[in-house]
FITI-643705 format. One record per atom (N, C-alpha, C): x, y, z. Coordinates in steps of 0.05 Angstrom, whole numbers, padded with zeros to 5 digits, always signed. Atoms other than C-alpha are relative to their C-alpha. Layout:
# residues N
XYZ;...
//
This chain:
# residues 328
-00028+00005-00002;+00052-00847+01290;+00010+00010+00027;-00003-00008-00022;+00092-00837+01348;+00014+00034-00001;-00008-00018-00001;+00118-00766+01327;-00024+00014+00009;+00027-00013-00012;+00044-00748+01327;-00011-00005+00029;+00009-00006-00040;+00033-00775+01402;+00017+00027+00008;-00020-00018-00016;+00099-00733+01415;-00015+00026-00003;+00004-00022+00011;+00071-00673+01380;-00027+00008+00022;+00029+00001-00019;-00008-00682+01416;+00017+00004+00027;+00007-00007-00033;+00021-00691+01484;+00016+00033+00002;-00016-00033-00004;+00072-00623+01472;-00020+00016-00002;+00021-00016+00004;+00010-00589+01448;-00013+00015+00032;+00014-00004-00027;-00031-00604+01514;+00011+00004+00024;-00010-00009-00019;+00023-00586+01556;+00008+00024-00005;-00011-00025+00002;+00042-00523+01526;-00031+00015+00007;+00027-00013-00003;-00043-00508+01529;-00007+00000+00034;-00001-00005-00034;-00039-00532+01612;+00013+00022+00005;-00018-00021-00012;+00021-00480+01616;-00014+00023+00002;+00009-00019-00002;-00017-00431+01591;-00022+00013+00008;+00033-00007-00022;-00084-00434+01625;+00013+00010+00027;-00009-00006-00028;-00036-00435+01690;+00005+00025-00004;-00013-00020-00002;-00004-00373+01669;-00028+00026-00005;+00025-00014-00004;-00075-00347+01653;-00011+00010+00018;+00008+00005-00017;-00098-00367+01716;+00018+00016+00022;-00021-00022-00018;-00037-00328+01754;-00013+00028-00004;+00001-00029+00006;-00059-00263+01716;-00020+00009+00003;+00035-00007-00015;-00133-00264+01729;+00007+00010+00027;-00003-00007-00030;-00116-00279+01799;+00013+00026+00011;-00009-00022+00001;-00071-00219+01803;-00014+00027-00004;+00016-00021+00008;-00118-00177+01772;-00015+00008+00022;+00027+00002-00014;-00173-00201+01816;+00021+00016+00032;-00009-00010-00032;-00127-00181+01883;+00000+00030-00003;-00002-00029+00000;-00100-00112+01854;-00027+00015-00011;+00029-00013+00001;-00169-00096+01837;-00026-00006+00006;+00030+00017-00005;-00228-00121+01875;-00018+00018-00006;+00031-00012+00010;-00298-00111+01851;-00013-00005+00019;+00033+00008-00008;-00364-00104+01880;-00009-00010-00003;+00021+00015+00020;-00407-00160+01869;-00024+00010+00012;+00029+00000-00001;-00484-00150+01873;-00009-00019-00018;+00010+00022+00016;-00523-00212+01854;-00034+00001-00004;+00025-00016+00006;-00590-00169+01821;+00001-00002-00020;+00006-00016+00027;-00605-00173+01757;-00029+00017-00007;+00014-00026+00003;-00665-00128+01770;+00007+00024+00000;-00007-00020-00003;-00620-00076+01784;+00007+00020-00022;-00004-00010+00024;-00604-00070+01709;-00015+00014-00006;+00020-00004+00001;-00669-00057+01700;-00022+00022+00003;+00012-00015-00028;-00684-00003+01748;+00016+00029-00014;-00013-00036+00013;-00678+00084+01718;+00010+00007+00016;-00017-00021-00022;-00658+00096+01792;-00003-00022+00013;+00008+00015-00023;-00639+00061+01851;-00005+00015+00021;+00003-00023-00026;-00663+00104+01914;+00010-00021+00016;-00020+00016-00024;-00616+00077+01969;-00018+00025+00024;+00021-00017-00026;-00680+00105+02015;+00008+00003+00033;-00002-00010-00032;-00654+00099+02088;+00032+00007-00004;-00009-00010+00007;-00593+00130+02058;+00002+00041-00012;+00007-00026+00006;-00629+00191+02030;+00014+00005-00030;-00023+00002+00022;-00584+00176+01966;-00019-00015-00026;+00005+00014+00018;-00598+00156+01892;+00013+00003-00024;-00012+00000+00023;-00564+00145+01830;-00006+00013-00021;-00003-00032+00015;-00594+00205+01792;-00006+00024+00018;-00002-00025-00010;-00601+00251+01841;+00023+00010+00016;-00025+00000-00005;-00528+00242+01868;+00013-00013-00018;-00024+00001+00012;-00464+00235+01834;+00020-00017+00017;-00008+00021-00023;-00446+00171+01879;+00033-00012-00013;-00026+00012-00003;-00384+00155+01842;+00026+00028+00002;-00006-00028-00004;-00361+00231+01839;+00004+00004+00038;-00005+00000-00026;-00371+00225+01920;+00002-00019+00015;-00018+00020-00019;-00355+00164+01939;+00012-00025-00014;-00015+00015+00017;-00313+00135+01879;+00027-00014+00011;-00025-00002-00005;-00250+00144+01921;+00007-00014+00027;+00010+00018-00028;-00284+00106+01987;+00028-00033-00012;-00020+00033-00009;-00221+00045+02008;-00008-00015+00028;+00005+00008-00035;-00240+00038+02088;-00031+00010+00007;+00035-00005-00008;-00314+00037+02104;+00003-00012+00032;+00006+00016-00025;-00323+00020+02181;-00024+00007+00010;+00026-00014-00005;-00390+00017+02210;-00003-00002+00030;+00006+00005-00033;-00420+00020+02284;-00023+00002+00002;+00031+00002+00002;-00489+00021+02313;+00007+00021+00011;+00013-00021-00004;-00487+00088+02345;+00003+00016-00015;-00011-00020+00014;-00484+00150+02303;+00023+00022+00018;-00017-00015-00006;-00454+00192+02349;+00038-00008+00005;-00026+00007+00008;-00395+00145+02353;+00016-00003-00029;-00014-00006+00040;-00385+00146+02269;+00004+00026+00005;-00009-00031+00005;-00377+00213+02282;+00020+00008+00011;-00031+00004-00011;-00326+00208+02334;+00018-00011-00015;-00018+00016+00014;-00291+00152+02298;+00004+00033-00029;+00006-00014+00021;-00297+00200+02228;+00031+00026+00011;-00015-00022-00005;-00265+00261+02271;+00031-00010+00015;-00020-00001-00002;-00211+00221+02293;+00022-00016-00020;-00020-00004+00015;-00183+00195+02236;+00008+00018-00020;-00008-00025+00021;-00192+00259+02205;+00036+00018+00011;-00024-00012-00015;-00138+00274+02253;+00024-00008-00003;-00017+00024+00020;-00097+00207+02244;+00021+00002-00026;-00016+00006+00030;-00086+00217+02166;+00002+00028-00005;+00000-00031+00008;-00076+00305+02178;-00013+00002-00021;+00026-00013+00018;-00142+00319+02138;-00022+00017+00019;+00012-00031-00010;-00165+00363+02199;+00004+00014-00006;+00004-00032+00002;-00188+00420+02197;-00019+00009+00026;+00023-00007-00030;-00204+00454+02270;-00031+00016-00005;+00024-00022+00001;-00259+00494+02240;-00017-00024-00026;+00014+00014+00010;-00278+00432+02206;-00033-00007+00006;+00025+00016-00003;-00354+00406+02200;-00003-00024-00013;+00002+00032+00005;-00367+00329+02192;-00030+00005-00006;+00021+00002+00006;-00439+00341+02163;-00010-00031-00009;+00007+00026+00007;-00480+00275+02162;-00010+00000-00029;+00008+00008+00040;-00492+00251+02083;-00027-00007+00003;+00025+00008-00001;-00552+00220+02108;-00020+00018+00013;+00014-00018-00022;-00582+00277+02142;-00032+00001-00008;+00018+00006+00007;-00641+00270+02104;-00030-00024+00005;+00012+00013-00019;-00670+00216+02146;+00018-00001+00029;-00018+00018-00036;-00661+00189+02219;-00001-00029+00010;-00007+00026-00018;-00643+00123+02209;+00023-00007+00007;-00039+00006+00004;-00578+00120+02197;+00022+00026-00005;-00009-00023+00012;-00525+00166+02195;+00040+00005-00016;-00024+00009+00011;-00455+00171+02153;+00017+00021-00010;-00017-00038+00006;-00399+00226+02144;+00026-00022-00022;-00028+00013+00018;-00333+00214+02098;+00020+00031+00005;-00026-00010+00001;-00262+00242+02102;+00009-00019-00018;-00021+00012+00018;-00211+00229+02047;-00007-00036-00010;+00004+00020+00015;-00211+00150+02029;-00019-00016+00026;+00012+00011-00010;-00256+00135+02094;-00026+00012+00006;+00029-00003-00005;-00329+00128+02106;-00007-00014+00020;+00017+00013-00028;-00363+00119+02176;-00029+00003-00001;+00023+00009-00006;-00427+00090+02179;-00015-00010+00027;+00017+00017-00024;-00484+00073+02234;-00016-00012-00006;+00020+00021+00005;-00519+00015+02235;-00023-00009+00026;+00030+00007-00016;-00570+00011+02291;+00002-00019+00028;-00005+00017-00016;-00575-00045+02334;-00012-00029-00004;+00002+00029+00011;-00580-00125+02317;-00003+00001-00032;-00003+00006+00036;-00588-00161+02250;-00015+00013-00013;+00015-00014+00022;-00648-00130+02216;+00016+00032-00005;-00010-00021-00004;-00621-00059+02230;+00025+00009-00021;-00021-00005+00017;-00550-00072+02202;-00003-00012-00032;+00011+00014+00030;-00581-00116+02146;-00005+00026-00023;+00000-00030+00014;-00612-00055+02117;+00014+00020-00014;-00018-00010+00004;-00556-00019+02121;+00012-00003-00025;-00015+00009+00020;-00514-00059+02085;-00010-00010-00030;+00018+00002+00018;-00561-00077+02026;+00015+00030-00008;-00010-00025+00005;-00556-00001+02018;+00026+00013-00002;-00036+00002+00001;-00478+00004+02026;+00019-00014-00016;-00019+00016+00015;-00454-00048+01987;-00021+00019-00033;+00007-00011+00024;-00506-00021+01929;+00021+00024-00008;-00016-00014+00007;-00473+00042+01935;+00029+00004+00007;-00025-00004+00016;-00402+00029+01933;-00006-00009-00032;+00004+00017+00035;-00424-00023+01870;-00003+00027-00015;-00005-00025+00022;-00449+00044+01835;+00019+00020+00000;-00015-00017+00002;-00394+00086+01854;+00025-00014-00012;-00033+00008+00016;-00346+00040+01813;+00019-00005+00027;-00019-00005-00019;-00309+00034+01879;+00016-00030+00007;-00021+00033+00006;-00247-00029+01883;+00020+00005+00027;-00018+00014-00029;-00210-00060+01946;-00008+00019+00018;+00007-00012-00027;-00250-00038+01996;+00008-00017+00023;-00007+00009-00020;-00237-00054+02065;-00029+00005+00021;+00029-00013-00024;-00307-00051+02117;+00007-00027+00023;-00005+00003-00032;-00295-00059+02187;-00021+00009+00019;+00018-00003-00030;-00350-00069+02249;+00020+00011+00019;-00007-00017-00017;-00325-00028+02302;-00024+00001+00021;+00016-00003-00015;-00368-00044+02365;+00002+00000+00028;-00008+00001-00019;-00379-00057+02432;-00014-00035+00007;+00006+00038-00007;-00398-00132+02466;+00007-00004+00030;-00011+00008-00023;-00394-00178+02519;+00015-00014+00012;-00014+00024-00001;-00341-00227+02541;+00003-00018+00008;+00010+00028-00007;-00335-00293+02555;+00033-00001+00009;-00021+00016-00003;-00274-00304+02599;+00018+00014+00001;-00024-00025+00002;-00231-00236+02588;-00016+00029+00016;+00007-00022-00017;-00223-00174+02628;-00011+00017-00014;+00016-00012+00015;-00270-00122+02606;+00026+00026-00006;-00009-00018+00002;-00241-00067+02567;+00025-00010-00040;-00009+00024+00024;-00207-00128+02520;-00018+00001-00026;+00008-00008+00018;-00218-00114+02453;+00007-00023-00019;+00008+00027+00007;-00235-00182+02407;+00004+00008-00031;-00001+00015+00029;-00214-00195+02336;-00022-00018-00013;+00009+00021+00010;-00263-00240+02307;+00007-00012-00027;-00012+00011+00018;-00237-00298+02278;-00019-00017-00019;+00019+00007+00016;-00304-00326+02253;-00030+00005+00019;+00035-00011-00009;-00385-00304+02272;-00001-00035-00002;+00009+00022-00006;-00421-00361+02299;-00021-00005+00014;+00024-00002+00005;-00490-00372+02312;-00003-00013+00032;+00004+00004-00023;-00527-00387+02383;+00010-00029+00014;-00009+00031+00002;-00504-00467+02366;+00029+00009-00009;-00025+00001+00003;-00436-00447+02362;+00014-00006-00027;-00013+00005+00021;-00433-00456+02287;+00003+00027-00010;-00014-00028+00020;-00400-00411+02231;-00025+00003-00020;+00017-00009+00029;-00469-00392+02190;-00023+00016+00011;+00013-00014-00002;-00518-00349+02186;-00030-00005-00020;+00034+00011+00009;-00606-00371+02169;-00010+00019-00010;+00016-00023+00001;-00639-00323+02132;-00018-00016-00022;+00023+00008+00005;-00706-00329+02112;-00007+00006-00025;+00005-00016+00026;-00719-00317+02029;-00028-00019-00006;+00021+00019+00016;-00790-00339+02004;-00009-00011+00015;+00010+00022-00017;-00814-00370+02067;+00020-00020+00006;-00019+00030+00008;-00751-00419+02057;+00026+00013+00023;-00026-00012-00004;-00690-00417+02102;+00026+00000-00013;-00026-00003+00014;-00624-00400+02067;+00025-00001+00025;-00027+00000-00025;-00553-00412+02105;+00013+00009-00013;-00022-00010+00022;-00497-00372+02079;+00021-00003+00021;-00017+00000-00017;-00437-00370+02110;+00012+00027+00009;-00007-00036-00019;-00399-00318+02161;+00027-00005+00003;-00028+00004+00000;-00323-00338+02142;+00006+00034-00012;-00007-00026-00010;-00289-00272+02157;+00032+00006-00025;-00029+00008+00017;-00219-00254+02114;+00019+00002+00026;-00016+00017-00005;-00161-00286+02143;+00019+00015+00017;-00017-00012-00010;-00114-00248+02139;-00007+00027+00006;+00011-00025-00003;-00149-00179+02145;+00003-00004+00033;+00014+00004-00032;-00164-00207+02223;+00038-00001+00012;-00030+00000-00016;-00089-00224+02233;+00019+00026+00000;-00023-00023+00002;-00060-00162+02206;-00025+00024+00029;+00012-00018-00027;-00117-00122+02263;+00025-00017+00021;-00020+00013-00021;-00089-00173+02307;+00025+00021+00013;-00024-00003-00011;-00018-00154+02303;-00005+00041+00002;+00001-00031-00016;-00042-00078+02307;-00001+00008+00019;+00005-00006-00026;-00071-00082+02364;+00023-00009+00013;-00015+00017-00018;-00012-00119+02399;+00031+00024-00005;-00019-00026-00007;+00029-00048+02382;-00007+00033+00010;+00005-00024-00008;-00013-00012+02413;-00001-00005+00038;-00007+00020-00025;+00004-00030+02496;-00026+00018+00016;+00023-00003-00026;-00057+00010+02527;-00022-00018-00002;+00026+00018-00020;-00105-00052+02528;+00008-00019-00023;-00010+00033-00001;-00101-00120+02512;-00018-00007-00033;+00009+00007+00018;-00118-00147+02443;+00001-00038-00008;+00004+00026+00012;-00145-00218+02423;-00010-00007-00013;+00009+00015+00013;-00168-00268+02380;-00020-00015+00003;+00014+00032-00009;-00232-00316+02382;-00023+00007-00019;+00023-00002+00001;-00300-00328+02361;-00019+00017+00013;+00028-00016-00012;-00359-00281+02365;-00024-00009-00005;+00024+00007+00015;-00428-00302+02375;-00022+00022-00002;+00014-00024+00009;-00480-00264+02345;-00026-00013+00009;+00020+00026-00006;-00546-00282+02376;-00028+00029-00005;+00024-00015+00005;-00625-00246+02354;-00011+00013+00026;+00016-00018-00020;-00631-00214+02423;+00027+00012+00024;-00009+00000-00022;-00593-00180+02481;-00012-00018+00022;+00009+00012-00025;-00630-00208+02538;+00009-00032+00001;+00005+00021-00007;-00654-00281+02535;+00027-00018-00017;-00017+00010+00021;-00611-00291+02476;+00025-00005+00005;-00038+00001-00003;-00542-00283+02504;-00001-00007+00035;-00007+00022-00035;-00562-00330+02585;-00005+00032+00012;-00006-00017-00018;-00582-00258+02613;-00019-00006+00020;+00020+00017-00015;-00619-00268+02682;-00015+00034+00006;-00001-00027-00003;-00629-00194+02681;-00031+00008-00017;+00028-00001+00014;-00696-00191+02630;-00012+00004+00021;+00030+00000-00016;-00761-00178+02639;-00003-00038+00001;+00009+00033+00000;-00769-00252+02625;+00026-00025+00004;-00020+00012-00006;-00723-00312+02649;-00008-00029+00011;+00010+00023-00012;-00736-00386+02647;+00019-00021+00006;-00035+00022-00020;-00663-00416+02670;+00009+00006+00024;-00004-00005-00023;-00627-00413+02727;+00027+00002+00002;-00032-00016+00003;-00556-00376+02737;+00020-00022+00001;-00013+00017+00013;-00528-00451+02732;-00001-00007-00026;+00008+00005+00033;-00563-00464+02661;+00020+00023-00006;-00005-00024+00010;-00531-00395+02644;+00039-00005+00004;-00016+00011-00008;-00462-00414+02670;+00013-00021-00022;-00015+00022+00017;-00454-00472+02635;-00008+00006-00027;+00011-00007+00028;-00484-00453+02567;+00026+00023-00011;-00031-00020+00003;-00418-00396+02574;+00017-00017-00002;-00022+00019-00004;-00374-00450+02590;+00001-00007-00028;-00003+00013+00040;-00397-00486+02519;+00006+00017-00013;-00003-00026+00019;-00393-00422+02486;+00032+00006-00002;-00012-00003+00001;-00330-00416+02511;+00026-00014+00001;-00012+00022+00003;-00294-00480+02505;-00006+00000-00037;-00006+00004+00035;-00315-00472+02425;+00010+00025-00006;-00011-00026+00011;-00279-00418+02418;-00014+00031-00005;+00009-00020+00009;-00324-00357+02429;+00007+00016+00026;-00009-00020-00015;-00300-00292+02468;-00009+00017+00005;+00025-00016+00004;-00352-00247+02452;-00028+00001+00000;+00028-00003+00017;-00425-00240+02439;-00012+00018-00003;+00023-00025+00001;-00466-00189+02407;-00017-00004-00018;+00023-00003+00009;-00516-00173+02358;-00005+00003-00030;-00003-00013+00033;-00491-00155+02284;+00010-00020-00019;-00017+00012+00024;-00437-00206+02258;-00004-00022-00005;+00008+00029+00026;-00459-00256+02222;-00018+00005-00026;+00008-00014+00030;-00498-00223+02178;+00015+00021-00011;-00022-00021+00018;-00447-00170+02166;+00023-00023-00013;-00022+00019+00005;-00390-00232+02153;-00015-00015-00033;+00013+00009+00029;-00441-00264+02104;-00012+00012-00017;+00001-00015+00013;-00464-00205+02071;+00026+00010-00015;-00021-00013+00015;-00392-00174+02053;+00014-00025-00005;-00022+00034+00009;-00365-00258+02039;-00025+00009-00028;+00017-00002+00022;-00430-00243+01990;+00007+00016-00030;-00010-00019+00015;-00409-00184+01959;+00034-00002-00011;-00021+00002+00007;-00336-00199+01955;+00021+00026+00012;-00009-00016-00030;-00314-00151+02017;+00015-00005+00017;-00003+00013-00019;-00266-00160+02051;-00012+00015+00028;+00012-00002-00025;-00285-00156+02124;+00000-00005+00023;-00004+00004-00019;-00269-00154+02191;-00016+00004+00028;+00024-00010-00026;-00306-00143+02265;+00023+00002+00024;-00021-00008-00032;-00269-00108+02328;-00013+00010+00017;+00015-00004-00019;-00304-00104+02381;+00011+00003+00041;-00007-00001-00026;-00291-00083+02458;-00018-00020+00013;+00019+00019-00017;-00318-00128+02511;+00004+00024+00030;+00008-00025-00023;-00352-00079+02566;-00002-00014+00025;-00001+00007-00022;-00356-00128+02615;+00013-00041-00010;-00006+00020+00005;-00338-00202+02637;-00027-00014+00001;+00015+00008-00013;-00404-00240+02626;-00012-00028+00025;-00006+00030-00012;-00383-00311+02661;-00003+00023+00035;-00002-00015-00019;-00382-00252+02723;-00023+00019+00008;+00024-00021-00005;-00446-00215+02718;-00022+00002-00026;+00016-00008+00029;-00498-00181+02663;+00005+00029+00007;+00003-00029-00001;-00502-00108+02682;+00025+00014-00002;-00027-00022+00002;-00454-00050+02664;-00005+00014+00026;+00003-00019-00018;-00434-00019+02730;+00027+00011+00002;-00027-00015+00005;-00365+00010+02706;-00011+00032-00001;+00015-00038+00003;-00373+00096+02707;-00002-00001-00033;-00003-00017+00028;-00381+00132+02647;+00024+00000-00012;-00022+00002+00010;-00317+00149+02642;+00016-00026-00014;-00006+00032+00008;-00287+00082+02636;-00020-00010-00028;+00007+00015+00018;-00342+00056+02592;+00005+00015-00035;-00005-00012+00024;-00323+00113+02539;+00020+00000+00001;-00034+00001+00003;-00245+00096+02545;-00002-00020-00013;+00002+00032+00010;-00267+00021+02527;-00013+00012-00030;+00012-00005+00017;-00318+00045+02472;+00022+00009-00018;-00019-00013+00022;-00256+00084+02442;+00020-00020-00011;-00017+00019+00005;-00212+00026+02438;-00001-00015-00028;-00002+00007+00025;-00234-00010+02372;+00006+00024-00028;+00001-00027+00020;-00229+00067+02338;+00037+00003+00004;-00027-00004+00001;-00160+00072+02363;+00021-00034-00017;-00006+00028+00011;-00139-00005+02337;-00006+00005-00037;+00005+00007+00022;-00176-00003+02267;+00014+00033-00016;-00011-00021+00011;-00154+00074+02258;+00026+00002-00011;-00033+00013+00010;-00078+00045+02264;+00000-00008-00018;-00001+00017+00023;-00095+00000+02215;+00002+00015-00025;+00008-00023+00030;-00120+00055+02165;+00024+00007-00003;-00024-00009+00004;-00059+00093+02180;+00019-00017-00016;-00031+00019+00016;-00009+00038+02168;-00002-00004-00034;+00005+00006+00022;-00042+00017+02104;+00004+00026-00015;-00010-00025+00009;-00044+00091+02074;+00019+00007+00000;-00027-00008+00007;+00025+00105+02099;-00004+00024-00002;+00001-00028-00001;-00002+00171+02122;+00010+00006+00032;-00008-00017-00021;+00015+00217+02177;-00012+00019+00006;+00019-00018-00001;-00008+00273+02218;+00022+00025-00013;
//
């Protein structure tokens, strides 16, 4: 009868309404509380996980007891700069203490090394992809066991630029591979896998507009490429080995830098597609130490190249601040 169409279609529109209104409250959930993913189901499995180039494991530490409370993870490849970075937002969010000690967590090996203050943890990751790979394996495990929700992990490095004055400190708005695409090859089983190295969005715009209140050095936006070598890998004529010629090198920047890339170094693309993996958000800020369309070699002093090196610590540190809504 036609009361019964009336009745059926009111049904299935009152059942659309309410999936939508479902679908609002998940989503909500899912923002004010992000999870960790890990995609292991051997891990169930497993009486301990030893997070070995960590020095850490889930019964012999109390990983959500010490780093349950972890929101801002940023990593770098040297240790001695996590430790800088470390001691100056201890300063940042007034959680110095002049007679403080920043003892490394990882002290127990020398691969890596990682200190924590209040809701941040600085990490070192080494140098190129295998190196930070590692890392992060190990890092994302242990926030996953520390229960830990809406994290924020931020690269904090150094690089080279394509096109900007050195000292210019680079947002990346997406990792992109020696062919100028957005993905990252990794090898499982003999087989290659592509995942992707889409970055969060807005995480990159709100650095952005940080940097652009802070007026001692210049902050921009572009593509970073991430390439498996310093030397040959990124047009240097500077190697032991070199089979182009400083026009090949030239123009291979030019492409690089007509698709939108500003940077190149060594880490992000597998850090972008590891924490898009995990459900991380994730950003990369990086200084550019020189111009490379202008040279290969660092011949800036010391000084200078540790004013530049400090630059992504002072940018992502703002960030922390603002977000916390702390003070010294």
């Amino acid at each position: 009868s036609c009361d019964a169409c009336i009745n059926s279609i009111l049904f299935m529109l009152l059942i659309s309404v309410l999936l939508l209104e479902w679908q609002k409250y998940t989503n909500f959930l899912f923002r004010s509380c992000r999870s960790i993913y890990v995609n292991n189901p051997h891990l169930e499995s497993m009486k301990e996980d030893i997070l070995y180039h960590f020095n850490l494991g889930t019964t012999s530490h109390d990983l959500q007891a010490q780093f349950g409370d972890v929101k801002f993870v940023c990593v770098g490849g040297s240790p001695w700069r996590m430790k800088s970075f470390i001691e100056y937002i201890a300063g940042e969010l007034g959680l110095a203490d002049p007679k403080a000690e920043y003892p490394n967590i990882c002290e127990g090996t020398d691969r890596y090394a990682m200190y924590k203050v209040g809701p941040v943890l600085s990490v070192s990751h080494g140098m190129g992809i295998p190196s930070i790979s590692i890392m992060l394996h190990e890092l994302i495990k242990l926030l996953y066991h520390a229960r830990c929700t809406d994290v924020t992990v931020v690269r904090i490095g150094t690089s080279g630029g394509i096109g900007l004055q050195p000292g210019t400190v680079v947002v990346t708005k997406q990792s992109v591979d020696s062919a100028f695409l957005p993905r990252f090859e990794q090898v499982v089983l003999g087989k290659p896998v592509v995942r992707s190295t889409e970055l969060d969005e807005e995480l990159a715009e709100e650095l952005l507009q940080c940097g652009k209140e802070l007026p001692e050095f210049q902050t921009v936006i572009g593509n970073t490429m991430c390439t498996l070598d310093f030397y040959e890998g990124q047009a240097r004529l500077d190697g032991a080995f070199c089979s182009y010629t400083e026009e090949d090198k030239q123009n291979y920047l030019a492409e690089a830098y007509a698709a939108g890339v500003r940077n190149i170094e060594m880490e992000s693309s597998v850090f972008a597609a590891m924490c898009k993996l995990s459900n991380l958000r994730a950003a990369v800020v990086c200084v550019t130490l020189l111009d490379r369309q202008k040279g290969d070699q660092l011949t800036s002093s010391h000084d200078v190249m540790h004013s530049y090196q400090q630059r992504p610590q002072l940018l992502v540190g703002h960030y922390i601040k603002k977000k916390l809504n702390w003070g010294k």
